[in-house]
N, C-alpha and C positions, 0 to 999 in steps of 0.2 A: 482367672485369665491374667496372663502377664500383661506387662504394659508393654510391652515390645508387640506382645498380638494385638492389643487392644489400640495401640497407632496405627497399626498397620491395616485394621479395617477400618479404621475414622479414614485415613489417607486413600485408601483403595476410594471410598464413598466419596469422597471430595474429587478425587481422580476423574470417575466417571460422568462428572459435571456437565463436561465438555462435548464429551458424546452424547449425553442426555439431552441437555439444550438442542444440541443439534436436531437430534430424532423428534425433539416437541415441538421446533420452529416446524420440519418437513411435515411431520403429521399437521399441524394447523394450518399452512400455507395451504398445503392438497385439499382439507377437507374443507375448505374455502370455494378453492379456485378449479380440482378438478369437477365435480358433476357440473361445474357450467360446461366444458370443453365438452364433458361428456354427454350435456343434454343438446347444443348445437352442431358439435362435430368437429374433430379436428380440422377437415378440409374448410368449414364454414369461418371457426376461427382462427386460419392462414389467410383467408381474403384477404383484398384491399382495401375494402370497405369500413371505414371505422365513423359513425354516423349512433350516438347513443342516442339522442331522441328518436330516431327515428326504430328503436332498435336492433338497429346493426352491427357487429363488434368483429370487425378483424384485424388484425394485427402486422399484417404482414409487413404494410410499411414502415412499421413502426421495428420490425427486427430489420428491415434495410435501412434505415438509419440507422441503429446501433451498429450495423455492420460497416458503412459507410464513413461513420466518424471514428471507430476502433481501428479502421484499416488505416487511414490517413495518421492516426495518432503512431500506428506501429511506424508504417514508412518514416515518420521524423524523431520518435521517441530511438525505437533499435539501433540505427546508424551510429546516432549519438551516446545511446546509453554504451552499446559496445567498445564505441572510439575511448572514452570515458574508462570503462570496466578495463581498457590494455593499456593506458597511459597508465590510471595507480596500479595495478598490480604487477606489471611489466616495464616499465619505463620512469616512473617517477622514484625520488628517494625516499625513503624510510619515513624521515621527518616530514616532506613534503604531502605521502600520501596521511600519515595520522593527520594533516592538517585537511588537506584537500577532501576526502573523504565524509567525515562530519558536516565540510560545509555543504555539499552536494545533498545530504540525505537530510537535511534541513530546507531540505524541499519537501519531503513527505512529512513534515508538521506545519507545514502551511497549510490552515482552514482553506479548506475547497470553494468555498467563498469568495478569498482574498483571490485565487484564481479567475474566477468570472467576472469579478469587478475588474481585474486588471483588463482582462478581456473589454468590458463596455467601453472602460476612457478610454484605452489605448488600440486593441486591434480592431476593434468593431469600425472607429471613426479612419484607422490606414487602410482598411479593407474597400470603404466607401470611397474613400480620396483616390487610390489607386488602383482598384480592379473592379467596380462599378457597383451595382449590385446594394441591396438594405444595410449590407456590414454583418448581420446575424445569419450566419450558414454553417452548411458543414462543415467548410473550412476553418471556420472561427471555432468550432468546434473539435475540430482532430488535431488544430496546432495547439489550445490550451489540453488538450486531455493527452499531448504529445510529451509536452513538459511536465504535466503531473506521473507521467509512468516512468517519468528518469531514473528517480530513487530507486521504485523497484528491482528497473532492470541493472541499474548500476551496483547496487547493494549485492544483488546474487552472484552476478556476475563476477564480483572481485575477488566474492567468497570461493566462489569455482574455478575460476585461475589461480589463485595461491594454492589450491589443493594440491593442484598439478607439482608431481613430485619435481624437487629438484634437477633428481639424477637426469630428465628427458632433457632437459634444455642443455645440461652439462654434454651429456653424448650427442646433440646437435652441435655445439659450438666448436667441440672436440673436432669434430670431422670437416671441421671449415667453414660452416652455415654462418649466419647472419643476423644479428640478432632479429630483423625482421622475419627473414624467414623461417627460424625456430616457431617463433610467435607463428607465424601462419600453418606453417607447413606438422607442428609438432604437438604447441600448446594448446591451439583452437583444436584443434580435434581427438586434442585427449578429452577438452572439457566440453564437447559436443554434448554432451544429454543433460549438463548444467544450465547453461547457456540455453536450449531450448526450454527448458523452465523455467527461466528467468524470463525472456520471451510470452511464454503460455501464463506468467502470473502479472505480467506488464499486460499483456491483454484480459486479463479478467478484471485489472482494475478499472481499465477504459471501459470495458463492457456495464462497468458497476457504479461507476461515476454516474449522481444525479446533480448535482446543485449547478454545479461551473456551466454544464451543457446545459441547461436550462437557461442559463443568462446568457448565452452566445450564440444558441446553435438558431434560435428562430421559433422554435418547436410548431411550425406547421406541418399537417398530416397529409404527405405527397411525395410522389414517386421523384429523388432529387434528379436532374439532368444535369447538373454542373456542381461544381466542388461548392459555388456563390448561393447555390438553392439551400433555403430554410429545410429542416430536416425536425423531425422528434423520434428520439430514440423509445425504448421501453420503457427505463427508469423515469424517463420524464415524462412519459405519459401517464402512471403511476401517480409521481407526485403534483401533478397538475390538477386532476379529476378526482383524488381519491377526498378532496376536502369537504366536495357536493353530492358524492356521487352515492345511490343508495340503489337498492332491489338488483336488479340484473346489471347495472351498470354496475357496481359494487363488486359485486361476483366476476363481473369482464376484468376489473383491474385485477382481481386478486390470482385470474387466471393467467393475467400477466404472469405474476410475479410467478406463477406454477411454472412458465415457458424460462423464465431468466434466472430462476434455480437451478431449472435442468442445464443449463446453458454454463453457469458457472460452477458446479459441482463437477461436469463433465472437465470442464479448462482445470481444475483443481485438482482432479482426480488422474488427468493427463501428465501434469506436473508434479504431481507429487512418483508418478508409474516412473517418469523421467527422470527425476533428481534422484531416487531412489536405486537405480537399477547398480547392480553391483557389478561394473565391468574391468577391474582394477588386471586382471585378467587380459582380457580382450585389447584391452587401451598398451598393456605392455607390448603385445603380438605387434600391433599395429606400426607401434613408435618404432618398434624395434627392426618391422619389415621398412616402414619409410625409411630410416636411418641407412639400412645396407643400400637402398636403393640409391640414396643420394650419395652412398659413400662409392657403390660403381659407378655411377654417374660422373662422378671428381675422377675417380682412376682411367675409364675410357678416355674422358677429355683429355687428361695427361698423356696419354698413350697413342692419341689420334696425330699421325704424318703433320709434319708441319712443313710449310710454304717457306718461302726466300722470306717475306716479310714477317714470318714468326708466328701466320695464323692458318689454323688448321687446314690444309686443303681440303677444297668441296665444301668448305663449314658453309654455311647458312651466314647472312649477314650480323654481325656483332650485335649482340641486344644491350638494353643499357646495362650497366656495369651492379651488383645487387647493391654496393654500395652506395649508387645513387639512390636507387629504389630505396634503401633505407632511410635516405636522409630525406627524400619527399614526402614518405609513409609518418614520418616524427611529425615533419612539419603538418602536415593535413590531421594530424592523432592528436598533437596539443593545441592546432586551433578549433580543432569543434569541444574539446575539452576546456580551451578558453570563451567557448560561444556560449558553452553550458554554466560556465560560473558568470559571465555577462548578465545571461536569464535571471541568475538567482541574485545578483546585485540587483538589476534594475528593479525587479520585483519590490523588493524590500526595502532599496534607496527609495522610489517613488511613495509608495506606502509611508512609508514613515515621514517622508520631506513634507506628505501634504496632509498627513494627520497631527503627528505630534503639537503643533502649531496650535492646533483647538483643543489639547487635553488641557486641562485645568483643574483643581478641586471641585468647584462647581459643576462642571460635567461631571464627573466619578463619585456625587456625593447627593446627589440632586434625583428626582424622579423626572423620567418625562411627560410634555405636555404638547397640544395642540400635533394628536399623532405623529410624535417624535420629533418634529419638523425644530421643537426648539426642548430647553430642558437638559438633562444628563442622562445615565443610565443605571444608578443605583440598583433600581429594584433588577433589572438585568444581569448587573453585577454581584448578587446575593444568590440570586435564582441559579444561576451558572456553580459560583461557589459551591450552594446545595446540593446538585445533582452529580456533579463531577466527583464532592468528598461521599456522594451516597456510591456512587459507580464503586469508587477506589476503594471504600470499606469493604463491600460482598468481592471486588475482584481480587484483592490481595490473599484474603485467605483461601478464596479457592486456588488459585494459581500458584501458590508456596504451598502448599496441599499435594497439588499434583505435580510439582516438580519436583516434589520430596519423596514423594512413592518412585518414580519415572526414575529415579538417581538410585533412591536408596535400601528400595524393598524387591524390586523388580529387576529378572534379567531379558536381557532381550528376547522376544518373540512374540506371537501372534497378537497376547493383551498390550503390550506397549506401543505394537504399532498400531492397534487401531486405537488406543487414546492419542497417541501424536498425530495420530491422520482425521481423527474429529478436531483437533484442535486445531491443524493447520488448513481443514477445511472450514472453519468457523472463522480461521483469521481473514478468508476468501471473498467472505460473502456479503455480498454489496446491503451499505448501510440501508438505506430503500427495504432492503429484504427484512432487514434487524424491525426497521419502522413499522412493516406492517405486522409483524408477528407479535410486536409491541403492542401494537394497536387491538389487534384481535385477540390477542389473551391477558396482557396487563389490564387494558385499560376499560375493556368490553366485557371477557368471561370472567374477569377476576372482581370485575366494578369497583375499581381502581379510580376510571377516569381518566380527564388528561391531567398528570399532577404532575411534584417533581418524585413521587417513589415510584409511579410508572417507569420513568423517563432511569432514572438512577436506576433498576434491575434490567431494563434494556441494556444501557452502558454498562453495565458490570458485564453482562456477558458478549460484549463489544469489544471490550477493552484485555478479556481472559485470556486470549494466548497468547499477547504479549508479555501479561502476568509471568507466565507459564513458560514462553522461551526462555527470557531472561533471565529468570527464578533456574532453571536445569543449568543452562550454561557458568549459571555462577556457581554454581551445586558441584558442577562436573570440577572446574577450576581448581578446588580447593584439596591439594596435594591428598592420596591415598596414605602415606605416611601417619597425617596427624589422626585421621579414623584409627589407623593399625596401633599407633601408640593407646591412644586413649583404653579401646580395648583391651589390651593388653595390661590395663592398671584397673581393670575390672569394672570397666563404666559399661553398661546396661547398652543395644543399638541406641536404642531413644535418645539415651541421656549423652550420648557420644553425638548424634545428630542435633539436640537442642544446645550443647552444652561447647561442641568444638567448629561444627559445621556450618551451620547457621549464622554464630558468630563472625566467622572467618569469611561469609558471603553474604553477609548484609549489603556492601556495598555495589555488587549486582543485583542484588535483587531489588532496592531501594530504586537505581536505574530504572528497572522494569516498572516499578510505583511509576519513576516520574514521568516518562514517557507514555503509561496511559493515561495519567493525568491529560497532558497536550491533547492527546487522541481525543478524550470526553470533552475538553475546551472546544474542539475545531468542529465536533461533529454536529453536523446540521438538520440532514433530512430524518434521520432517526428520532429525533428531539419535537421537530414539529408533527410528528403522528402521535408522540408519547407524551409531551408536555405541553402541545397547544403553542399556538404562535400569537392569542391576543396581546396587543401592548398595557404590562403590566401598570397599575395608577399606584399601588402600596405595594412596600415587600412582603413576600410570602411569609408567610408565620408557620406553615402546616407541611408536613409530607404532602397531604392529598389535594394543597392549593395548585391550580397549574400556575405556568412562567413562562417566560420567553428567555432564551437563553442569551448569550453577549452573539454568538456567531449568525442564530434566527433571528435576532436583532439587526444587524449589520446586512445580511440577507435581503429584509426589507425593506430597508432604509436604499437599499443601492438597487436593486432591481426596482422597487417604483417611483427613485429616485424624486424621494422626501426630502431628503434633506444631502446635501454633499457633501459639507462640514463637519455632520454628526457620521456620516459614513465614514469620511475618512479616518477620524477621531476613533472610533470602535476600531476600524480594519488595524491603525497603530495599534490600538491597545491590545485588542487580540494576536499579533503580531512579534507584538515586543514582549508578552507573554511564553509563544511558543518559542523566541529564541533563548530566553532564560533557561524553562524546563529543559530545553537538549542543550544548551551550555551545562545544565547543572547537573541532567544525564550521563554526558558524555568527562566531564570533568572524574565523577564519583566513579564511573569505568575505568578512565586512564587509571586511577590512583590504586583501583583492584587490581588491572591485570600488573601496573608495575611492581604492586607488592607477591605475585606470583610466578614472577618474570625469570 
């Protein structure tokens, strides 16, 4: 067997990773959580009634809160993410948007943590001062899980207006239009099935969100009446119960997560039917019929009788002028896009103004004592280390594996989409869901335990299609030329792949390392099903010792509000961590795509 075949089935093998994982989380979650639905009933568990001692289990309220704080999160996330997604891609300059951009999606490496703390100091206590009520409601709820879906939707977004071919906005401007109304009337609805994808994957991330909504939302089990009413979503019903909870109550949560699977695979599977659809076709017809229409539109106007004072007779009263409408459209476009970068100052000004103060050697080097209340975070800090370099060991090869087949061995059809659509439906799926599948096969059928090698094969497959983007997109980058020479001097695929390719895209791929890196830092609810959340006395020595991670640290310390000093202390450290990783990301990026520019 050559070695060109003999890659190519290692690569295929590693390929299917993604799809794999998937299909063994689905089989385990079901074979958990469906014969409960199916021994009480669907109908029985949609009630209202959620009463486990008493044996009662339904759910209903519990997907009306999910709905109730996803919806609220859309209404304030979309407006802005869009306003955002048409300032950089349409309006701001070149330099401006490479600046602006990174900083905004440096919101989605913010620990989900640091969001619900922000929530307790600050909107919990404005909430109480000025609209009455506990402070912890849905409200508090849909505006933090508003601002964590930014990045999503801003991030796709931009990527779906830049597609948009030049030429349409050129034959817009051409015929007299505006640059706002290009943008409205041309660009938005070439990238109409982008843009709702971007939308459908900003809502699966609210739908999937556990940690933040747990520290804000209230998590009482009742029908809300007002935005100020305490609310519990799915995920948090989940990660509330699932610590005590055994026999049938055990089997209700897992049935949950059977109802919030189906829930985010469908939003997944919606958006990917969406991003996907090939309308390059269609979107031409369209642009092309709007365009004539606006261009007879311009020539009747021209053509229509005019009056003594120069205005059309019989017209209609004068509407505003479109170039005013343009200049209110910028100013309203760059101030919610300056409301957005406000958010992610304040965020991270605060954070850091009221932690950094308590770092020291002695914190970072020390163990804690008297339930965290005093001491450092050492064994915290080891344990995190542990699981994050166990994650990034198994995710890296598989994710340079399958982005090496996906590029190099493979041409497009039936097998590559469905390994890019298990991989982009694994990037979907809410941590909570990673935790129990962790829980139920790492730590239970494997007897594993709660350790940190549970916890690090969880995150490995957590952190895989980030792997796995990045790793293609660098793959794709690197000029078809130097493959065709190399060949051509009689170098082997392989050795043309190891030898020219590889080389030439380390530095995206390296990216993709370091950004799961942050992801495996920040991530919380996964980590306490898989690694246990007691507070550690010595550092772990063992794979199979459990830990507490720096983020399930910080978690605790701030929801039972232990200690404030040591919370803040963590929230900086954890903080000042994830902006290095995406400064060091996003740095190692620039310097790729300049060197292929």
């Amino acid at each position: 067997m050559s070695s060109d075949m003999l890659a190519r089935r290692i690569l295929m093998l590693l390929a299917t990773s993604s799809v794999g994982f998937l299909a063994l989380m689905t089989v385990f979650i079901f074979r958990e959580g469906a014969p409960f639905i199916a021994r009480i009933g669907l109908f029985g568990f949609l009630s209202t009634d959620w009463h486990p001692t008493a044996g009662i289990y339904g759910i209903a309220l519990m997907i009306v809160g999910s709905a109730v704080v996803t919806l609220g999160a859309l209404l304030l996330g979309v407006p802005l993410g869009l306003a955002c997604a048409i300032v950089l891609a349409e309006m701001a300059r070149p330099r401006l948007r490479a600046l602006l951009k990174p900083a905004i999606e440096v919101l989605a490496g913010i620990p989900s943590v640091v969001y619900g703390f922000m929530g307790i100091v600050a909107l919990l206590p404005w909430i109480r001062l000025h609209l009455g009520g506990a402070g912890a409601s849905a409200l508090a709820g849909a505006v933090i899980l508003g601002i964590m879906i930014l990045p999503t939707i801003i991030g796709i977004s931009v990527d779906v207006l830049c597609a948009v071919p030049r030429a349409y906005r050129e034959g817009a401007l051409a015929l007299g239009a505006t640059e706002w109304q290009t943008i409205v009337r041309v660009v938005l609805p070439a990238a109409r099935s982008g843009l709702v994808a971007a939308v459908i994957l900003g809502m699966g991330r609210a739908v999937g969100e556990t940690m933040a909504v747990i520290m804000v939302a209230g998590n009482s089990v009742q029908m809300p009446r007002s935005p100020l009413d305490s609310v519990r979503t799915l995920t948090a019903n989940i990660a509330l119960e699932m610590g005590y909870a055994a026999g049938e109550h055990r089997a209700a949560l897992f049935a949950t997560g059977v109802v919030l699977f189906l829930i985010i695979m469908a939003l997944n599977t919606t958006a990917n039917l969406a991003r996907g659809r090939k309308k390059a076709r269609s979107h031409r017809r369209a642009v092309s019929a709007m365009l004539e229409r606006f261009a007879a539109f311009r020539a009747a106007r021209k053509a229509a009788p005019r009056g003594p004072d120069g205005a059309s007779s019989g017209a209609r009263p004068r509407k505003v002028h479109p170039r005013t409408v343009q200049a209110a459209a910028r100013v309203l476009l760059w101030s919610m896009m300056a409301a957005t970068l406000l958010v992610l100052l304040v965020i991270v000004g605060f954070v850091l103004e009221r932690g950094i103060p308590h770092l020291s050697w002695t914190f970072l080097l020390t163990a804690p004592s008297d339930s965290g209340r005093s001491g450092g975070i050492f064994p915290m800090f080891v344990g995190t280390l542990a699981v994050t370099s166990l994650a990034v060991l198994l995710a890296t090869p598989l994710g340079l594996g399958t982005a090496i087949f996906l590029t190099e061995y493979t041409r497009e059809g039936r097998l590559t989409r469905l390994l890019r659509f298990g991989a982009e439906c694994l990037a979907g799926v809410p941590s909570i869901l990673f935790g129990l599948f962790g829980f139920v096969f790492f730590v239970v059928t494997l007897g594993l335990g709660w350790s940190i090698l549970a916890a690090g094969l969880t995150l490995a497959f957590m952190i895989l299609p980030t792997v796995i983007r990045t790793s293609e997109e660098a793959i794709k980058a690197v000029p078809r030329v130097h493959r065709e020479v190399s060949l051509s001097l009689g170098a082997s695929k392989w050795q043309t792949i190891v030898r020219v390719v590889l080389p030439s895209a380390i530095p995206g791929i390296v990216t993709g390392v370091i950004l799961g890196v942050g992801r495996s830092i920040s991530e919380t609810a996964a980590v306490i099903f898989t690694a246990g959340s007691s507070l550690p006395r010595a550092v772990p020595t063992s794979l199979f010792d459990g830990t507490r991670t720096l983020s399930v640290h910080f978690y605790q310390l701030a929801r039972e509000a232990i200690s404030a000093d040591n919370a803040y202390a963590t929230a900086a450290l954890l903080v000042l961590s994830i902006l290095a990783i995406n400064v060091a990301a996003y740095a190692l990026m620039d310097r790729f795509m300049r060197r292929y520019r």
